[in-house]
C-alpha positions in Angstrom: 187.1 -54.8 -88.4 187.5 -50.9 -88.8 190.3 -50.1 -91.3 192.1 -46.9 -89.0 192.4 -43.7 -91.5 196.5 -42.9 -91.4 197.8 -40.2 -90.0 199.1 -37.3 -91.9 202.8 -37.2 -93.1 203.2 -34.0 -91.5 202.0 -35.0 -88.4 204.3 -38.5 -88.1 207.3 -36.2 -89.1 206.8 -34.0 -86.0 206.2 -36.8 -84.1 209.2 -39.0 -84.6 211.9 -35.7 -85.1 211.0 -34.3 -81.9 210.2 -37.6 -79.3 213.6 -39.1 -78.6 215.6 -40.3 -75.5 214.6 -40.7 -72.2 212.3 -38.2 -70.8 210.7 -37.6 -66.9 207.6 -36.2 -65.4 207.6 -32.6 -64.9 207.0 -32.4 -61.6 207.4 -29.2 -58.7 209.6 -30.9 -56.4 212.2 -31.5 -59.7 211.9 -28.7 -61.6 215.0 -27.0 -60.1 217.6 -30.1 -60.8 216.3 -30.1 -64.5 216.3 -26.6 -65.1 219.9 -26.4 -63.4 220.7 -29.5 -66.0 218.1 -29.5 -69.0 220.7 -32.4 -71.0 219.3 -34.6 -68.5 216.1 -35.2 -70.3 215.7 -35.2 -73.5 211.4 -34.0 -73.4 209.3 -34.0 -70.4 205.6 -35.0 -69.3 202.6 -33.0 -67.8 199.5 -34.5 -66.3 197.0 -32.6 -68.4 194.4 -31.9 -65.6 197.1 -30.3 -63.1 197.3 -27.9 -65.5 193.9 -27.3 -65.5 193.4 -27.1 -62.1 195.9 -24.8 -61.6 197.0 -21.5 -63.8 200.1 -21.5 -62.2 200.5 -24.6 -63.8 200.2 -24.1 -67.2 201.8 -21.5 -67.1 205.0 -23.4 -66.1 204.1 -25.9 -68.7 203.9 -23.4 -71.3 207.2 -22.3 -70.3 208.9 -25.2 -70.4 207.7 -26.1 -73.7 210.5 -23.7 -75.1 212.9 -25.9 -73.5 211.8 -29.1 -74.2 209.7 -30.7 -76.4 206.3 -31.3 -74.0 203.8 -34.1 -73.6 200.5 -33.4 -72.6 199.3 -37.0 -70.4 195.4 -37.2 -69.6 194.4 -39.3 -66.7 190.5 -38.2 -66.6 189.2 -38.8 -70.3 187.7 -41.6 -69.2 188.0 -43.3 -72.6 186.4 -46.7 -71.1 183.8 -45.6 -70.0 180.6 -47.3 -71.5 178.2 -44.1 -71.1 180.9 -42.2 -73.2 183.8 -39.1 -72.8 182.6 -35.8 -71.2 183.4 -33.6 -74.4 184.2 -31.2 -72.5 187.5 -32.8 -71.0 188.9 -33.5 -74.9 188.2 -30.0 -75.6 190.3 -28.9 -73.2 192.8 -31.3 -73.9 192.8 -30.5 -77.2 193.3 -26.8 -76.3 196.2 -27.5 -74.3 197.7 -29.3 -77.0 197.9 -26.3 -79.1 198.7 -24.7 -76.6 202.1 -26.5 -75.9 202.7 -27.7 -79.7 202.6 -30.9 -77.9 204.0 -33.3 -81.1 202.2 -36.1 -78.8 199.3 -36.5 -76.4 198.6 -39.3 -74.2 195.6 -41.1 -72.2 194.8 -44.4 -70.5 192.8 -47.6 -71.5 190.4 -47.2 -68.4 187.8 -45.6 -66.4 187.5 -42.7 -64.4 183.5 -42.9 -63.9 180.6 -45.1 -63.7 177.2 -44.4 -63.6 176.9 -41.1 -61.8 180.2 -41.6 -59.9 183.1 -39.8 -60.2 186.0 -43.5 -59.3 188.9 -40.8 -58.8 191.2 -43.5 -60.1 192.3 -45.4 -63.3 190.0 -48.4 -63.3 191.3 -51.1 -65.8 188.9 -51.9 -68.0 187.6 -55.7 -68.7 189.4 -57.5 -71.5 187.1 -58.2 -73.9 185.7 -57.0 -77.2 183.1 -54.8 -76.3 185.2 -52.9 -73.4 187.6 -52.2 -77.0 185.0 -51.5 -78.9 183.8 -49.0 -76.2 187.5 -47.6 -75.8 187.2 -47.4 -80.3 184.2 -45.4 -80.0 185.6 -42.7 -77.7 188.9 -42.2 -79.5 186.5 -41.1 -82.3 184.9 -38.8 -80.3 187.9 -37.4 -78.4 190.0 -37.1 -81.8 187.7 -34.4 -82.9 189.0 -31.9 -80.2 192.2 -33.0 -80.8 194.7 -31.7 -82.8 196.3 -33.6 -85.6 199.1 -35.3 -83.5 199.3 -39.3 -82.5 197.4 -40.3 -79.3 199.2 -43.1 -77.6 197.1 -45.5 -75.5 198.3 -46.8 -71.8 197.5 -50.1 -70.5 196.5 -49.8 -67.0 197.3 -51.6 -63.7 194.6 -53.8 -62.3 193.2 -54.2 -59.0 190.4 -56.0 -59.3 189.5 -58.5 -61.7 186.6 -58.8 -64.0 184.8 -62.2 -64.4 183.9 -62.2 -67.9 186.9 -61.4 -69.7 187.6 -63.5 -72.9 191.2 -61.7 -73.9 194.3 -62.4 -72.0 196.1 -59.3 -71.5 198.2 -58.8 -74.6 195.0 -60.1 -76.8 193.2 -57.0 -75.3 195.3 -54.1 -75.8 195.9 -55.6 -79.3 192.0 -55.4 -80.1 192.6 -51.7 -78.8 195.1 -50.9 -81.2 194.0 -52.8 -84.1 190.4 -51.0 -83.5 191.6 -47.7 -82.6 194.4 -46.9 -84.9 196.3 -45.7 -82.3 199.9 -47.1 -81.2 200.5 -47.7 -77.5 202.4 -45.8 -74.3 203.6 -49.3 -73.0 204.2 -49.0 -69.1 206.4 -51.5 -68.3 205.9 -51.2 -64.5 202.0 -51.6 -64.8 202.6 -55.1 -67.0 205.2 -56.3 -64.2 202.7 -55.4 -61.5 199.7 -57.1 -63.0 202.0 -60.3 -63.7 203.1 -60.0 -60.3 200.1 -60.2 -58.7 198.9 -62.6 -61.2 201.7 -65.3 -60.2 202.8 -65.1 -63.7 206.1 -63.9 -65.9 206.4 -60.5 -66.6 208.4 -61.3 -69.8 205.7 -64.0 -71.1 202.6 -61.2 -70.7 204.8 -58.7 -72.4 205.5 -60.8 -75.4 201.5 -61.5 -75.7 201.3 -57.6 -76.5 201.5 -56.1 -79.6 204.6 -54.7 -79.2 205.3 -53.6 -82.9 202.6 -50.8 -82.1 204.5 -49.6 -79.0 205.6 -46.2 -79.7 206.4 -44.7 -76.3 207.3 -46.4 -72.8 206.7 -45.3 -68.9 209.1 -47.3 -66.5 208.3 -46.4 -62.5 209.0 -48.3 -59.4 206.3 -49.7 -56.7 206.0 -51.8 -53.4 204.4 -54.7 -52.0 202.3 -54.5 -49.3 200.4 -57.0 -47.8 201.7 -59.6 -50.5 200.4 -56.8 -53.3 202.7 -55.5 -55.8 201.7 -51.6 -56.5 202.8 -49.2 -59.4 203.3 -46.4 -56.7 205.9 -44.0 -58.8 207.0 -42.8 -55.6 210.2 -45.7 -55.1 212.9 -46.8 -57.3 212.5 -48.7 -60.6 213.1 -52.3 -59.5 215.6 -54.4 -61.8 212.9 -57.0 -63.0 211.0 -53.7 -64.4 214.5 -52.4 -66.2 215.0 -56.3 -67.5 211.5 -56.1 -68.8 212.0 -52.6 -70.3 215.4 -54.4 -71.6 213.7 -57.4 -73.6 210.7 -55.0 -75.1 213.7 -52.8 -76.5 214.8 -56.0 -78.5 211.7 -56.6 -79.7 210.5 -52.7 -80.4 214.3 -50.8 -81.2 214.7 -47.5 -79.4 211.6 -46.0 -78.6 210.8 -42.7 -75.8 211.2 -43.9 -72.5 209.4 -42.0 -69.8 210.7 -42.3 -65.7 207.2 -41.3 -63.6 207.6 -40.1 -60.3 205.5 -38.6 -58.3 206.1 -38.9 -54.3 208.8 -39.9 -52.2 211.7 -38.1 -54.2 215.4 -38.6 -53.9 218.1 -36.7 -54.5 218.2 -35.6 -58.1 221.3 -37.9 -58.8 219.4 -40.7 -57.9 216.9 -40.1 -60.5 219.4 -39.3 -63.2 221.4 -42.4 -62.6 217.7 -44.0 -63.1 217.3 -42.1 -66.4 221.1 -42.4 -67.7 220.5 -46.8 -67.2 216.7 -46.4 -69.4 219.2 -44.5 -71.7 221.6 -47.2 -71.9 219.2 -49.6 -72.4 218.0 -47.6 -75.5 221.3 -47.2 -77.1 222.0 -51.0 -76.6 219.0 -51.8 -78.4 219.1 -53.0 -82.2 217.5 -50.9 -85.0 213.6 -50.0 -84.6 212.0 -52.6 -87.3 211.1 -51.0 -90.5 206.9 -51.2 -90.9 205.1 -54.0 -93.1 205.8 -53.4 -96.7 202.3 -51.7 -97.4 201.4 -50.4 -93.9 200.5 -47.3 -92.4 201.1 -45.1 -89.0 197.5 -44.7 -88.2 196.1 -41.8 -86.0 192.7 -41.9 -86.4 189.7 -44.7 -87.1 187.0 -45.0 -89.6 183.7 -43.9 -89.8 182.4 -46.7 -89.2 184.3 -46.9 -85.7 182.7 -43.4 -84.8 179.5 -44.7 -85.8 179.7 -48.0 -82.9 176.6 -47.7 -81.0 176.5 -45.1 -78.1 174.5 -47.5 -75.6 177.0 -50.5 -74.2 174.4 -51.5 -71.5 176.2 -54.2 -69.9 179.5 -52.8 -69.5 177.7 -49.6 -68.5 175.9 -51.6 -65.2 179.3 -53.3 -64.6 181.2 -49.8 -64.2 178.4 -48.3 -62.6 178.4 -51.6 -60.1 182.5 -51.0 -59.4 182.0 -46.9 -59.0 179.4 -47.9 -56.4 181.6 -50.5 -54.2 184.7 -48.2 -54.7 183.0 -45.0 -53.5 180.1 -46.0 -51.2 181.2 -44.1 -48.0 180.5 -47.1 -45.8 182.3 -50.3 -45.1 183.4 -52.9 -47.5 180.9 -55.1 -48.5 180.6 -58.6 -47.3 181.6 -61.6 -49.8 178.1 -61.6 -51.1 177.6 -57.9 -50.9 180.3 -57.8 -53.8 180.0 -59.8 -56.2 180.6 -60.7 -59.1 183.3 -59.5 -57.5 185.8 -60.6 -55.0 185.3 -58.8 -51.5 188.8 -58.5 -51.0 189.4 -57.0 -54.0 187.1 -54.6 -53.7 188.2 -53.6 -50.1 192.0 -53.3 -51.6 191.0 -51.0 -54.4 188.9 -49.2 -52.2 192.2 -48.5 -49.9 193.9 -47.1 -52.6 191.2 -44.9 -53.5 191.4 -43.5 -49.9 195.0 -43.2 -50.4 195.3 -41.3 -53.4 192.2 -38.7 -52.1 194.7 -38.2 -49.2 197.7 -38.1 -51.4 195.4 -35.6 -54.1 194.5 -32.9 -51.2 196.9 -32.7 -48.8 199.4 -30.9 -51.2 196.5 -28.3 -51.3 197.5 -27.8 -47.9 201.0 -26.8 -47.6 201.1 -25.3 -44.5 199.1 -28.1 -42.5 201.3 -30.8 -44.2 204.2 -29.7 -42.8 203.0 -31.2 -40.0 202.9 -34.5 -42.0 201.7 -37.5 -39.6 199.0 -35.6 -38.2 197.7 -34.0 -41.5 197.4 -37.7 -42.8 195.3 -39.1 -40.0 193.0 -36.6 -39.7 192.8 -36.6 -44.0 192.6 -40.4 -43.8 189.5 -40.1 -41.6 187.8 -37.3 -43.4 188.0 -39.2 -46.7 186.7 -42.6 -45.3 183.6 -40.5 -44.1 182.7 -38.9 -47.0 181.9 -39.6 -50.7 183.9 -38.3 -53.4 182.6 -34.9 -54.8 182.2 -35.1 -58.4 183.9 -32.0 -59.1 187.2 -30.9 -57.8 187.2 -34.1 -55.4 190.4 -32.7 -54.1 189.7 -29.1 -53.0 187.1 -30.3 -51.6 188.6 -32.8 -49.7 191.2 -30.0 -48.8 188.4 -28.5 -47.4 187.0 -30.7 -45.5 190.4 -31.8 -44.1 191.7 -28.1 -42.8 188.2 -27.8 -41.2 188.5 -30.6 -39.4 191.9 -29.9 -38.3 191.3 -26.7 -36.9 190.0 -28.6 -33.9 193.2 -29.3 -32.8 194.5 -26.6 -31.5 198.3 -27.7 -32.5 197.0 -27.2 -36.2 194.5 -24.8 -35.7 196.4 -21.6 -37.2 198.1 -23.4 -40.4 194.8 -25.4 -41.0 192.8 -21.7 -41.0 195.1 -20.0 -43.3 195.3 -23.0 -45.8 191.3 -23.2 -45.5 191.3 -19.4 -46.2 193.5 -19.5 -49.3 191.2 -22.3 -50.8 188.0 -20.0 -50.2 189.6 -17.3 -52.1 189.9 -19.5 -55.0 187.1 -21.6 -55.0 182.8 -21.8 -53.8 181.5 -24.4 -52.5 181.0 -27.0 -51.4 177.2 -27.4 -53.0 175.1 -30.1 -51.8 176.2 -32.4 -53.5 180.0 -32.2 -52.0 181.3 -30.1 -55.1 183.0 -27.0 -55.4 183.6 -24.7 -58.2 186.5 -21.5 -59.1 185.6 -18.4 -57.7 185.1 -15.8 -60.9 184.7 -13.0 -58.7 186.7 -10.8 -56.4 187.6 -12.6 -53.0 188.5 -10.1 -49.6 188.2 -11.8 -46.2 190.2 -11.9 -43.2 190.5 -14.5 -40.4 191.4 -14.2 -37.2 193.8 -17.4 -36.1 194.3 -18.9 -32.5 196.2 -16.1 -30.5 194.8 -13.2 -31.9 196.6 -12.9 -34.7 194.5 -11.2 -38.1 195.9 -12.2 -42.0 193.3 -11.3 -45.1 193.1 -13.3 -48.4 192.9 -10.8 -51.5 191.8 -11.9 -55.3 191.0 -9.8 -58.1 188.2 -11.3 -60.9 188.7 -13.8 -62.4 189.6 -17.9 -61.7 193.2 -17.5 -62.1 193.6 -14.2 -60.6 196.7 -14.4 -57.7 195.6 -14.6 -54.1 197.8 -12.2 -51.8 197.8 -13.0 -48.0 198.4 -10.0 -46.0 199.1 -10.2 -42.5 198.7 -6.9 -40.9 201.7 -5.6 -38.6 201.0 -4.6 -34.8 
């Protein structure tokens, strides 16, 4: 096996001084209660490609960073995928990095494409060998746009199995580790979910981990529905997740705990009493064990890792056979239609892509999602009609979803002035569904339902502000 090259002093001492506590996702909808009360949290998260999708953004990232210590958290590397990163994406990663002096950058142990589809959606990846081997060979490739700071590794939520794996669960994201180098952002709530649904014990699937390489945690809540337990980060962490968290502290000593939440949120003191238990929990827990006489913190891996060969054609038809069930814009496919896979599997995993494209483009729309049930049916039916673009799925969506909505005349006027803000900002859609940022300068008005005129202004540029003016009389 690979022998991982170990990471620099400097960049283990920047990583372990400034990573401590209990930390949250940085999200809008918080951002008041923390700033009002920064002791809450000790650091905070971003989701790496909202702050490329939006100035704005980064901006508030890069602001933020002076208050906290920040960590950059990729969800569309792709780092499983058998045809190999988008270079691209881990240069811009990297660049944010820097950016933020992020002491820590993050990314999943899945896949975001297959074939020529864009999934929209952590896939978990098949245990076996060569899925890590895969995952080995585009850590190599990412780490070169990366600056020299640990990348943690998350283990993903399943739904859908593979029929071929030869790992259990633990066994896999060891072969990740031992193969990448790289220590591992253990979420708690996505182990408990996949026992869960399993019909096994949380605690027994967590022990079967490597947890002496878990150097960072994510705790979140979720729901069953339809006898399905999901990782939704929009409820309360459940006790059997904060008893899990509780027994990997015994075994791993105080490490970062991270709360996600992304929907649904409660009143701030809901969430702090969430943060202020995690932080108990921490405190409780006995001394972090000391490393193997003789062992190293590894960042990177060899050579010889970097050198793996590129083509993986099996796993690459498998993904590109699961992009194509998950994204067709048709019906499920019948039992036989979807194998090797299980029909109802596929037509679950397929709902919570629908979901999340809904959940991804409405907030695009801020006027037309004040009027909340409405704005979801009519996204829920434009999504189900249409593939996923492959670039900006959900401005695209957006799109789609104010233009149909201006057929009702309820929504008409908010629908036309979200659909006009998004056309100052971005071209499209091409053919194929896509849309791209507008570079140049952006003056159009529209005239809404009742006569009434309002203009969109931009300047050059992607990230130039976009005034509305609404002319008087």
């Amino acid at each position: 096996m690979e022998q991982p090259v170990p990471l620099s002093r400097a960049a283990r001492d920047r990583w372990t001084d400034r990573i401590v506590g209990v930390g949250v996702g940085f999200r809008p909808e918080l951002a008041a209660d923390l700033l009002s009360a920064p002791g809450t949290v000790d650091f905070v998260e971003v989701v790496a490609e909202a702050c490329f999708a939006s100035p704005a953004a980064r901006r508030e990232a890069a602001a933020i960073a002076r208050i906290w210590p920040v960590v950059p958290h990729g969800v569309k590397l792709s780092l499983g995928s058998a045809s190999g990163i988008d270079p691209d994406r881990a240069r811009r990663l990297g660049a944010l990095c820097r950016e933020l002096a992020a002491p820590v950058v993050s990314e999943h142990v899945a896949f975001v494409r297959g074939g020529d589809r864009e999934i929209g959606h952590l896939t978990a990846l098949p245990y076996t060998v060569d899925a890590a081997r895969v995952v080995a060979r585009n850590v190599a490739a990412a780490r070169r746009a990366l600056p020299d700071i640990p990348l943690l590794l998350e283990n993903a939520a399943r739904t859908l199995c593979f029929p071929d794996d030869d790992l259990d669960e633990g066994g896999f994201y060891a072969e990740v580790a031992a193969r990448t180098g790289c220590d591992l952002l253990l979420d708690v709530g996505n182990v408990y979910a996949n026992a869960v649904n399993a019909g096994a014990d949380p605690a027994a699937i967590v022990r079967s981990y490597p947890l002496d390489r878990v150097a960072m945690i994510h705790i979140a809540g979720g729901a069953r529905e339809h006898g399905f337990y999901f990782d939704t980060h929009a409820h309360p962490v459940p006790e059997p997740v904060f008893a899990l968290l509780a027994a990997v502290l015994e075994r791993t000593g105080p490490v970062p705990i991270l709360l996600e939440r992304d929907g649904d949120f409660p009143p701030f003191a809901a969430l702090a009493a969430e943060i202020a238990t995690a932080r108990d929990l921490a405190r409780s827990a006995p001394p972090r064990p000391a490393p193997p006489a003789g062992g190293v913190v590894s960042l990177q891996i060899s050579s010889a890792a970097a050198e793996l060969p590129v083509d993986a054609p099996a796993l690459a038809a498998v993904q590109a056979r699961v992009a194509e069930l998950l994204t067709a814009p048709n019906e499920p496919p019948s039992p036989d239609g979807a194998r090797p896979f299980d029909a109802a599997e596929i037509a679950r995993s397929r709902a919570i892509l629908q979901r999340k494209r809904v959940d991804d483009a409405l907030p695009l729309l801020p006027r037309l999602s004040a009027h909340r049930e409405a704005a979801a049916r009519i996204a829920a039916l434009c999504v189900e009609a249409s593939p996923r673009a492959p670039r900006l799925a959900a401005v695209a969506d957006a799109l789609r979803i104010a233009q149909a909505a201006e057929a009702d005349a309820r929504l008409a006027p908010e629908a036309a002035v979200d659909r006009l803000l998004l056309r100052a900002r971005f071209v499209g859609p091409a053919g194929d569904g896509s849309v791209r940022p507008r570079l140049s300068p952006f003056i159009r008005r529209e005239r809404l339902p009742g006569g009434r005129v309002v203009w969109a202004i931009k300047g050059i540029g992607s990230s130039a502000e976009v005034r509305l003016v609404e002319p008087r009389g």
